[in-house]
N, C-alpha and C positions, 0 to 999 in steps of 0.2 A: 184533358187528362193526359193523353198523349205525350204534348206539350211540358206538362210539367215535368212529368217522367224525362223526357230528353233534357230539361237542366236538371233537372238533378243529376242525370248522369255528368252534365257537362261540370258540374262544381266539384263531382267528387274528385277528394285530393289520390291523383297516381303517386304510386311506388316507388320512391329514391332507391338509387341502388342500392344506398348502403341499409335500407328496409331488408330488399329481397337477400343480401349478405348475412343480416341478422336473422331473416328469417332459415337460410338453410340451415345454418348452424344449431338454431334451435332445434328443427322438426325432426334434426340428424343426429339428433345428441347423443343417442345410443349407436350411433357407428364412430361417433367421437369417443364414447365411454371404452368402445371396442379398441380403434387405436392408441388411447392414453394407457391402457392395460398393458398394450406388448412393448409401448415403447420406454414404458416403466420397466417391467422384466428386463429388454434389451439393456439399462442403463445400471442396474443391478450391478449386472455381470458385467458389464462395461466398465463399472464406474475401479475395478480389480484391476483394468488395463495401465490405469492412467500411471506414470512414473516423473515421480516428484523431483525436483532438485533443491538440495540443502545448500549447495555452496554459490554465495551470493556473488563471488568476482565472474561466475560463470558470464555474468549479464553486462560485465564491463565493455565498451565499447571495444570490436577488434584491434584499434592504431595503437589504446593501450600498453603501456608497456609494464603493466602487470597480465594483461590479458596474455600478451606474447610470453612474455617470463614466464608463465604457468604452463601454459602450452606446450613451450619448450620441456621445462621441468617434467611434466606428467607423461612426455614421450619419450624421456632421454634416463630418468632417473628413481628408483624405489626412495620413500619416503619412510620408513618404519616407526610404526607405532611408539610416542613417548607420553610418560607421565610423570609428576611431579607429585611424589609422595609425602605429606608431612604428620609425625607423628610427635603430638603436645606431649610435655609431664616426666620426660625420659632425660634418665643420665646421661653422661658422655658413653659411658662402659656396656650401658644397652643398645643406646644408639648403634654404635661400632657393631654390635651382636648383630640385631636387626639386618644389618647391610646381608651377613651371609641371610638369614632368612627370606629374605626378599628374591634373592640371587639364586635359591633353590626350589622356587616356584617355575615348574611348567611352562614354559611360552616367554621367559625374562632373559631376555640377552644378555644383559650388562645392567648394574647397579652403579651410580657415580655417589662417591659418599666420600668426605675426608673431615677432621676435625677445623676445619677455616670456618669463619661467620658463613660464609656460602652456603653452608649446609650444616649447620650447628648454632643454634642460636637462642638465647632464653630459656633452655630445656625443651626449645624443641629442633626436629632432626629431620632433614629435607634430602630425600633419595631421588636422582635423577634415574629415569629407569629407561630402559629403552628395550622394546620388547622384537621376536622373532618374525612377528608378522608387521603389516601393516594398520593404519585404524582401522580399518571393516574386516582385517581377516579373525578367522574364528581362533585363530591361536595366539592373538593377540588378546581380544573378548575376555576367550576365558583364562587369561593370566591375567588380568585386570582382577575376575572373583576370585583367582586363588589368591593375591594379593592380600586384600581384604578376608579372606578364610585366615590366611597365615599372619594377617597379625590382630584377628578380634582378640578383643579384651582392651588394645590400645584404642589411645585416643586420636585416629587416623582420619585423614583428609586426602581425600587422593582429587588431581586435577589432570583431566585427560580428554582427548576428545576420542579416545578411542570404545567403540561401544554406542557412541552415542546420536540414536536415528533421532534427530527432530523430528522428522514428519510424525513418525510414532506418538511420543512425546506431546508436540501439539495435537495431535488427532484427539487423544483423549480429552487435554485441556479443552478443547474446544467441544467435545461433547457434552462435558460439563458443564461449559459454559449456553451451549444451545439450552440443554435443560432448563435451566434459570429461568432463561433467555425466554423461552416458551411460556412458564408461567407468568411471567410480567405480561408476555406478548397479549395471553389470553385477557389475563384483567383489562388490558388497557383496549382491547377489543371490546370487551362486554361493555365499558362504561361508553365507548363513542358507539356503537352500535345502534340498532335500533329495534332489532330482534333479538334472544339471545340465541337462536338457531342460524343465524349471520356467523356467528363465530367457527361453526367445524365447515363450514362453507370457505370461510377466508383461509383456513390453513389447510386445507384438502386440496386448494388453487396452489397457494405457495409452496405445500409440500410439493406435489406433482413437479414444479416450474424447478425447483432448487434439483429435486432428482436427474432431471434431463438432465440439468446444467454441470453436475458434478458427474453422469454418465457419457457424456461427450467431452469430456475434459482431453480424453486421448487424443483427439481430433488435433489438439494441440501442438503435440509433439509432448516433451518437458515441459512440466508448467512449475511455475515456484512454488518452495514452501509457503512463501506470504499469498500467492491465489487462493491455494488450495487450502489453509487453515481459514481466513478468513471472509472468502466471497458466501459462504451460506448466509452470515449472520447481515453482510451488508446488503444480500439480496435481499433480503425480509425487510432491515430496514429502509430500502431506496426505494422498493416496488411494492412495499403494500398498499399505498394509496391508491394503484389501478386497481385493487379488488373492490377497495372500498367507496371507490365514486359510482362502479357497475350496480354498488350491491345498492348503492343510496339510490341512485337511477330507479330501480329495478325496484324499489319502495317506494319510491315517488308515483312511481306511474301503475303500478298495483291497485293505488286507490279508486282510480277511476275506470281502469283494465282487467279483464281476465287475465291469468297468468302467463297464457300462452302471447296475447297479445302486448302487455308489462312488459317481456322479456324482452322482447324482439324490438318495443319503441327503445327499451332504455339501450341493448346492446348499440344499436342504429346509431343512438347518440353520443353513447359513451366511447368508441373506436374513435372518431378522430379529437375529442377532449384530452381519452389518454394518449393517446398517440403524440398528439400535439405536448402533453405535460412532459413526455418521457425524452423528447427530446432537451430539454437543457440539462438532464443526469446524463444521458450519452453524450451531449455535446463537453460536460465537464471531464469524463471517462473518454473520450477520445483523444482531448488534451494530452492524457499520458503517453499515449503513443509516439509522440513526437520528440518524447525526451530522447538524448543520448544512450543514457545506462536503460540496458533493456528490459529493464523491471518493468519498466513504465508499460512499454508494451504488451509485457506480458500481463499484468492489472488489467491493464486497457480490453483484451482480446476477452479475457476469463468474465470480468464485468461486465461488459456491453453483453458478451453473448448471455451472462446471467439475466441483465434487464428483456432481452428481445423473448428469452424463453417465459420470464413473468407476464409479459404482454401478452405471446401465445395461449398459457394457459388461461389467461383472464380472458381472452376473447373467444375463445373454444372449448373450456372446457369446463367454466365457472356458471354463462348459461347454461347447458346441461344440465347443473347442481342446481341450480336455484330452480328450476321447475323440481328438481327430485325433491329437496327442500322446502316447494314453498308453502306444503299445508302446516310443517311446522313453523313456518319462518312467519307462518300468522298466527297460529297460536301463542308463539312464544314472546308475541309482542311485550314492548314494556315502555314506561316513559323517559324522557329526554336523564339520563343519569350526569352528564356534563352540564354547569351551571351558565346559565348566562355571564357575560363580564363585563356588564352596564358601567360599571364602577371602573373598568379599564379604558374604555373607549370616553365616559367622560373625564378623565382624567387626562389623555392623549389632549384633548378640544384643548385642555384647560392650559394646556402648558404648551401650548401650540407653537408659541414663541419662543419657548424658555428652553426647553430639549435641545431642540436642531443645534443651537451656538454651543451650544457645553458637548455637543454631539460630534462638532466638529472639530475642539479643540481634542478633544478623547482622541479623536480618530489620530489627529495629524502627535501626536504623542506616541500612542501606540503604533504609526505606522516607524517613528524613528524607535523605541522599541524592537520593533519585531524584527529592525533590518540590523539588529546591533543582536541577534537572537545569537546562543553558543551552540550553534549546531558539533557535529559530531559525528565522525563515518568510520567509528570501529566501534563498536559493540560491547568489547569484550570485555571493560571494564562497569560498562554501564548497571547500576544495579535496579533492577526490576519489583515492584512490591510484592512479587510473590516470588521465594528463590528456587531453585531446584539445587538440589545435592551437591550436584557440579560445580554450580555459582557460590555457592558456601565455601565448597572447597576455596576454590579461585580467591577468594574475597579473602578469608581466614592467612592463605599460604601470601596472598600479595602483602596484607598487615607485618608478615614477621619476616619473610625474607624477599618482596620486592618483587617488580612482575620480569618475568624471562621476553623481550623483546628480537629475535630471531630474524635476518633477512639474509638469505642467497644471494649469492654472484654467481653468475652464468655466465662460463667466458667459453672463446676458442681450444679445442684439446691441443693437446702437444707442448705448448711453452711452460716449461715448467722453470724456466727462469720468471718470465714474466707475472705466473702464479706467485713466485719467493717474493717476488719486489712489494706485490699486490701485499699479502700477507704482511709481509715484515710494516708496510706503511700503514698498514690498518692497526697493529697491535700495540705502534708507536703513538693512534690517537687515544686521549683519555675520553671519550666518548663509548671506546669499543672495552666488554669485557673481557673476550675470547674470540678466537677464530681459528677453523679448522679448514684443512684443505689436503690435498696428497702432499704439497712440498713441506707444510711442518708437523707430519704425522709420524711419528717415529718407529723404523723399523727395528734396528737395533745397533747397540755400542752406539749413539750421539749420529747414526745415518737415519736420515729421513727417508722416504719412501722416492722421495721424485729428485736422490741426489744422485749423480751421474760416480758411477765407481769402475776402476779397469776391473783389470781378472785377478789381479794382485788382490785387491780389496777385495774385492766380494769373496774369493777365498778363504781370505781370514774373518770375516765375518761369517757366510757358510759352514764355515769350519769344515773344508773340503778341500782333496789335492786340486792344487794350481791349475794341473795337466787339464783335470774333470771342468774348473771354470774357464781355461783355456779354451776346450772344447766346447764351451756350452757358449764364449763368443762369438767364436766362428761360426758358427751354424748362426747364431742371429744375426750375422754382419752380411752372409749369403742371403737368407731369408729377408732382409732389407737390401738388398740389391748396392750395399756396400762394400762392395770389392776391394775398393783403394785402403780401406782399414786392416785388410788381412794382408793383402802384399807390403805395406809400409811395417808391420809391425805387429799384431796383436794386444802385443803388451799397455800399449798407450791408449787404446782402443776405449771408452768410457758410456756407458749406456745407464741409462737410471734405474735406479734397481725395482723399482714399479713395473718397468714393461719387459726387463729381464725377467723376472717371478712371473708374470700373465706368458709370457714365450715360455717359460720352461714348462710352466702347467699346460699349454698348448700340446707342447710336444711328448709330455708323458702321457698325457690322452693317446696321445694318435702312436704311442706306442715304441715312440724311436730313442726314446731314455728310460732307462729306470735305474730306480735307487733302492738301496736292500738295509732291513735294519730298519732303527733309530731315525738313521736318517731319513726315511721315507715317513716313518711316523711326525717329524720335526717340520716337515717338508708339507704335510698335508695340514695340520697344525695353522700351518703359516698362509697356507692357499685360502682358507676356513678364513681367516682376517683376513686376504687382502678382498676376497670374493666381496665380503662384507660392504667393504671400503669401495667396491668397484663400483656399486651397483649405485653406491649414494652421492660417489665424489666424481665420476668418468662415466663416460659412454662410447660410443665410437664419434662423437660430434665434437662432444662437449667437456669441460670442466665444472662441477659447482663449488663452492668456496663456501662456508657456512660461517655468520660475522653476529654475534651474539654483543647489542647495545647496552651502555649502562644509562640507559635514555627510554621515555617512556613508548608506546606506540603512535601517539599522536601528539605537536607541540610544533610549535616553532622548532626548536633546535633542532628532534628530530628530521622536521626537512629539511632544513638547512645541509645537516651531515649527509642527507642522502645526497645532495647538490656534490659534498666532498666526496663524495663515494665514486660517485658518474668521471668527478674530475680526475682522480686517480686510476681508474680504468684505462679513462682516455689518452693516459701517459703511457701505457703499454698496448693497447689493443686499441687498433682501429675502427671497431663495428662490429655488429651482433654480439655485443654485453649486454645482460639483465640483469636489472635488482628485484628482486622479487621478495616480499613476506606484506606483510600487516600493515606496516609504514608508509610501503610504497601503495598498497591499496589505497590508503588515504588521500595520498596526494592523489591519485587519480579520480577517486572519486572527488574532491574537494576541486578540482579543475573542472568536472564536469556538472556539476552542482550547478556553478555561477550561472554556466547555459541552461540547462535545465530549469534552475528557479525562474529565469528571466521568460524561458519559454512557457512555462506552463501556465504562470500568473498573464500573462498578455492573450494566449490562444483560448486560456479557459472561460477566459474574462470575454473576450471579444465572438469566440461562439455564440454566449448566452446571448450577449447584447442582440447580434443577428437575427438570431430564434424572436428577441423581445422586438425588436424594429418590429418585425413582421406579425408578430400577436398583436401588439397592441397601435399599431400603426402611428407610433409616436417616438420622436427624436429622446424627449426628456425624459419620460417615462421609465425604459430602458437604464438611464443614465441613474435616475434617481434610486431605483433597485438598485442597481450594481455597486452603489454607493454605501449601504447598509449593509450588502454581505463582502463587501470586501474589506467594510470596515471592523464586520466582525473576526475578517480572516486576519486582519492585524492583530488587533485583539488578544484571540487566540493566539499565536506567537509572539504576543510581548512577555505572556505569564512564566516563561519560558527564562526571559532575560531577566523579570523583576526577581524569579526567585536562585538566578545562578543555577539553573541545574541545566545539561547539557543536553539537547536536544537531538537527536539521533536524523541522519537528515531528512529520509525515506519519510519518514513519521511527517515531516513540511510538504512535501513535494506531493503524497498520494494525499493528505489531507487537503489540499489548498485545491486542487482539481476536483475531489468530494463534494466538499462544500460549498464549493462556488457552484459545480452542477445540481448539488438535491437542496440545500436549504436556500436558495433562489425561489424555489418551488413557493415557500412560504410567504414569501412577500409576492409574487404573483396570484397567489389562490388571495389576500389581503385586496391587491389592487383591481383583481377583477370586480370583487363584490362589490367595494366601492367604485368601480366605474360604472356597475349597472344601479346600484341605489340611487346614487347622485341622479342620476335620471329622474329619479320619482318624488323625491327630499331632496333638504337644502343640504348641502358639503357635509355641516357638523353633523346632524342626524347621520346622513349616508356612511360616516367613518362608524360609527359606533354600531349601527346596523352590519356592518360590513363584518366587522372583529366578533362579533358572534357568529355569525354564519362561519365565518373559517376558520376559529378558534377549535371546533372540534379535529379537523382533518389535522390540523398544524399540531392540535396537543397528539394524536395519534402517531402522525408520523416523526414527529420530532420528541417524542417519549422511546420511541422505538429505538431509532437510531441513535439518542445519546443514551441510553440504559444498554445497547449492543456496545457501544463503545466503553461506555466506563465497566463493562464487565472486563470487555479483551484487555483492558488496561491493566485493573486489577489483580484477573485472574490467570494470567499466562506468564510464563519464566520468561520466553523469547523477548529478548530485549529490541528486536526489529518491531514484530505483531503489536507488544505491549505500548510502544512510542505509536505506532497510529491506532489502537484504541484509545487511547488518552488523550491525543489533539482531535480525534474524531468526538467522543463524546465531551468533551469541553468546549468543542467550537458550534456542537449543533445547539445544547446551551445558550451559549453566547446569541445564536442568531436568530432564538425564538426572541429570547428576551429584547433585541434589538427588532425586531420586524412587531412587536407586541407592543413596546413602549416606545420608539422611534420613528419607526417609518410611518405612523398614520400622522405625525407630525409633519414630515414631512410632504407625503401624498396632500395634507390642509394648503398649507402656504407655496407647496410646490402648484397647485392647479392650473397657476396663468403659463407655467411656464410648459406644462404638458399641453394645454389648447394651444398654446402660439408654435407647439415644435409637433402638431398634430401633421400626417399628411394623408391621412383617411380620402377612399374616394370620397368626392364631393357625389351626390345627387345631379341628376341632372336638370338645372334651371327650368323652376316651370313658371311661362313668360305670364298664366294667370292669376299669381301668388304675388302681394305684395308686403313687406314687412309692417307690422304694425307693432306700436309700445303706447299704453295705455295704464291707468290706475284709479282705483277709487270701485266705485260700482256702477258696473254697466249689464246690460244686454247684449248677447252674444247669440248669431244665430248664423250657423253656417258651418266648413272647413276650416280648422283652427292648429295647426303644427309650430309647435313652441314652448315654452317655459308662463307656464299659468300656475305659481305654485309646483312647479317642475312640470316633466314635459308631457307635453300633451300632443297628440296628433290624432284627431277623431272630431264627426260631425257634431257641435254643439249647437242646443239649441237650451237657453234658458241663463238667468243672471248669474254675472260674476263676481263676486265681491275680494277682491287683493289687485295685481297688479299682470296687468297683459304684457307679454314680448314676443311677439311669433309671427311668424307667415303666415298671413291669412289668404282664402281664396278670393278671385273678385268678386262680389257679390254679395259676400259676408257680411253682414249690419253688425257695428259695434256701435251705440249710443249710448250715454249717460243714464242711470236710473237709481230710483233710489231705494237701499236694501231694506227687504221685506223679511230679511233674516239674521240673526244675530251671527256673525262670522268668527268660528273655535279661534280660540285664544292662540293656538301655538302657527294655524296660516296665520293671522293678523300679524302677529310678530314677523316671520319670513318674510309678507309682503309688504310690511314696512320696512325691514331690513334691506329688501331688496330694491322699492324706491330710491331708499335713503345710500345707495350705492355701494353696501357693510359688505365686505368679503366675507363667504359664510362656506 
């Protein structure tokens, strides 16, 4: 008795770690309940920290020379607030009216209006406005609504960006859009489910996970508009599948376990499944980081930590729920609501040959396609299926009088010859429609601001004695440590009447001139505009030069001119020029694109494969996945070229990283089942078995994530957000229905080439095992490891009727006999099949 007692002890199976891991977690769950409370509260309040950025050139690489041109500009110069007002249906005679009404609004610096097509056209009448503040300041804001107060009744389009928060903007779109999002979510839980008390379980996980993830966002620093509108919905979509493998687990093992003990096997086993799953979404999300433009990183940093926090809460704090849950999570049990797909999987066998070649020719089509795709890297024309106010406006004002294309020169201060030449060559191309700078800005009687005048002149335009402008050169000819100008002469003496007016304003400050009268009122008048002019044209560094195209923001010609633009500079100024607006954004980003595309698709591609070497320990295997999702990633970006509409590029670059990291997923969850059926059945059974087991997880996660995409597409004005909900939810589309009708095709006729590019440890030789192959009906009585009708490894002892291939042990009898039983119709078939040498 003794005796037995001590084997039994000796068989009982010990504790894996990763047991006693699942089991603290369990037994702890309400000190996890405790922690998941405050650190929920903490991110509340936290989540008020975070500070968003709307402006996308923020993220341009620094060598940039838009990044530097900005940089410079936002240190050196005020930009003020403009708008481009159009009002449909008006005479010439109202129009003209309108101008003063506009112009006696609150906060409106200046109205530009004249009877030319420019701003009069077809009965309708385009006010250039430009207002006192900047776009964020509030005096700007609210002349924007006085605007609109002062002329309802018309038929008014105002286009501005002033006023207008995105992040705002998107936040609500995107709670709408969660909304939806939620409902679908929930159905399309209940139906894969297998409780219906599983469902406030799966969103009690992802809620918690999404919360942390959007209250440590500050941890960040600035994170983008594009993280912070849409990482909720793609958290949900990328990471529900870890709730839902725990929660299948955790049902699986219920049946035969008390709850406490269910929990703790399924968690054990599910931690490194998902862990292991989670890695080719991060591995594609990491991808991003490596691009140029730093959006990428920023995606990358906001996602990954989204996925790490989904993992957390599914391993900490979803056990906990499911013991709180699980007397309802039996009660509410219900039957399998997702249908079998017999009908798909024989359909796969059936065309086993026929798919793959038409599969390939698709592919190599759509991959020339997708490289011929019209990507796109300004926005502002792009029109989105759901518009906002702004976009109407913009769209309406572009139809009747053309879009306003705008780019700065940022040169060296002081030459104001050089600036004259700059100018005069630009106004002389027919590319340019305007351009402003201090040398052709007009002071008065036909003198420009930045012409050189003696005392003589500036007098008679002053309209002030000689003696008085006499005196106001000498004192600036001392104050510039120009001496030699006073003892030669005065009279010839020639200073620009720009830095003469900033000198005399200097000096009436500080007290050592004054003017009485008129003239002092004339005088302040005049300081009032050059201030104006100062603040936008000068700085103590700099010059900027303001060069308004009759060219679109993005084209060939466009860059071409910007090439003439650099070349003209470089005739007067040696270094540190900028061109800076819209135009030149594009070329920057369209240089950095080419690296980026090149890098993302090669690093994203060659993670997963890595992650696949090592799961499935197979060279082909890897290669034949990668093969179906990248050919869905073409695909997806041929729809793009077939139907000429231009594809925004952000919308290629974060998609193609996505989907090659999460719907990978689906053609691995395919290839495992079928590596472990095949085991047990022949190949074709093992395919069709397989597509049902993972047809649920694939319809769930890949319903998720193309219904979160095709909403953000639909539902949001933002022309960036809405270009990757659109290639998000079209490409995860594309890649069920390819990993659904494709790849089990290929997994059939690919098998020789996955066992030949296998490199799995081998076993270690055991020298009393000798290969045996055999057929017909025999007796079998012994150790038997092999393919009997698939594989077998157990001590047999009784007749065989089909076909032997295995290692058997020494000793083992296999002799001839004859059957005593009729042998099922469907082995018979296999084990002829497999005599007769039929790939199956």
């Amino acid at each position: 008795m003794e005796r037995r007692d001590f084997s039994l002890q000796e068989k009982k199976p010990k504790t894996s770690g990763m047991e006693k891991v699942a089991a603290f977690i369990v037994d702890k769950r309400n000190l996890f309940f405790l922690l998941y409370i405050l650190a929920l509260i903490f991110s509340v309040v936290a989540s008020g920290w975070v500070q968003v950025e709307n402006d996308i050139t923020t993220y341009l690489p620094a060598d940039t020379e838009t990044r530097q041109g900005l940089t410079v500009m936002d240190d050196n110069f005020t930009t003020f607030g403009t708008a481009r007002v159009m009002v449909s249906n008006v005479t010439a005679d109202t129009a003209a009216a309108l101008q003063k009404t506009i112009e006696d609004v609150d906060g409106v610096y200046s109205v530009e209006f004249d009877a030319t097509e420019e701003h009069y056209k077809g009965a309708a009448a385009l006010y250039s406005v430009t207002f006192d503040g900047t776009a964020e300041d509030d005096v700007s804001i609210a002349a924007v609504q006085g605007i609109r107060e002062a002329l309802a009744g018309q038929d008014v389009y105002i286009d501005t960006e002033v006023g207008q928060d995105m992040s705002a903007e998107l936040a609500d779109e995107m709670g709408t859009i969660l909304v939806i999002a939620a409902v679908i979510i929930v159905v399309v839980l209940t139906l894969t489910s297998r409780s219906y008390a599983e469902v406030p379980v799966l969103l009690l996980t992802f809620g918690a996970a999404a919360v942390l993830n959007m209250g440590t966002n500050f941890l960040c620093g600035k994170i983008s508009f594009i993280s912070n509108s849409v990482t909720v919905i793609l958290q949900l979509a990328l990471a529900i599948d870890y709730a839902i493998i725990l929660c299948h687990r955790f049902s699986d093992e219920h049946e035969t376990k008390d709850t406490r003990e269910a929990c703790i096997a399924a968690l054990a086993k599910a931690i490194p499944e998902i862990s292991s799953s989670s890695l080719t979404t991060i591995s594609g999300l990491g991808a991003l980081a490596f691009m140029h433009f730093g959006i990428g990183r920023d995606m990358a940093t906001v996602l990954i930590k989204a996925i790490l926090f989904s993992l957390l809460s599914v391993f900490t704090l979803m056990p906990g729920l499911l013991m709180l849950f699980s007397k309802k999570i039996d009660a509410t049990r219900h039957r399998k609501l997702i249908p079998q797909i017999n009908f798909l999987g024989k359909f796969d066998v059936a065309t086993r040959w026929v798919i793959p070649p038409v599969f390939a020719v698709v592919v190599i089509v759509a991959a020339v396609l997708a490289n011929n795709c019209p990507y796109c890297y300004s926005f502002t024309d792009l029109v989105t299926a759901k518009q906002s106010e702004s976009q109407i406006a913009h769209q309406k004002i572009k139809a009747t009088f053309g879009n306003e294309n705008m780019v700065a020169l940022i040169v060296p201060k002081g030459n104001y010859d050089a600036e004259r030449a700059v100018l005069q060559e630009l106004e002389a191309c027919p590319e340019v429609k305007s351009c402003q700078g201090l040398a052709n800005t007009e002071a008065q009687d036909g003198y420009m601001l930045a012409d050189a005048v003696t005392p003589r002149q500036f007098s008679e335009l002053a309209g002030t004695d000689y003696e008085v402008a006499e005196a106001l050169y000498v004192a600036y000819a001392v104050d510039h440590d120009e001496y030699g100008s006073v003892l030669s002469g005065i009279g010839d003496y020639k200073v620009p009447l720009f830095d003469l007016f900033m000198f005399l304003q200097d000096e009436m400050k500080a007290g050592n001139i004054t003017l009485e009268g008129e003239m002092q009122q004339t005088v302040d008048d005049l300081f009032d505009q050059l201030n104006w002019a100062q603040v936008q044209l000068q700085s103590d560094q700099y010059s900027r030069l303001v060069v308004y195209l009759n060219l679109p923001e993005e084209s060939d010609e466009t860059m071409a001119f910007l090439d003439t633009i650099h070349g003209i500079l470089a005739k007067y100024y040696s270094g540190n020029t900028y061109v800076v607006g819209n135009s030149t954004n594009v070329k920057d980003l369209s240089s950095s694109f080419v690296q980026d595309n090149v890098l993302i698709s090669v690093l994203s591609a060659l993670f997963v494969v890595l992650i696949l070497l090592f799961t499935f320990q197979s060279v082909g295997l890897p290669i034949l996945l990668i093969i179906v999702i990248q050919g869905s990633i073409w695909i997806n970006f041929a729809v793009p070229t077939l139907q000429q509409e231009p594809l925004y590029f952000l919308g290629y670059l974060i998609v193609n990283a996505i989907q090659m990291g999460a719907n990978i997923d689906y053609a691995i969850v395919i290839s495992s089942h079928y590596s472990d059926r095949k085991k047990e059945m022949p190949p074709r059974q093992a395919i069709v078995a397989a597509l049902n087991e993972a047809f649920p997880t694939i319809f769930t996660s890949g319903t998720i994530l193309a219904v979160a995409g095709a909403l953000i597409g639909r539902m949001t004005t933002n022309p960036v957000i809405a270009a990757i909900g659109s290639c998000l939810g079209r490409g995860t589309v594309i890649s069920i229905v390819l990993v659904l009708a494709v790849l089990p095709q290929i997994l059939l006729i690919g098998d020789s080439i996955v066992e030949r590019t296998s490199f799995a440890m081998k076993a270690p030789i055991d020298l009393t095992r000798i290969n045996r192959t055999a057929s017909g009906n025999m007796r079998v009585s012994g150790r038997v490891r092999g393919y009997v009708n698939g594989v077998i490894d157990a001590e047999i002892k009784g007749t065989l009727h089909g076909t032997l291939n295995a290692a058997v042990t020494s000793g083992t009898t296999i002799e001839p006999a004859e059957p005593d039983y009729a042998l099922p119709q469907d082995a018979a078939v296999w084990a002829q099949s497999y005599t007769e040498g039929e790939e199956v």
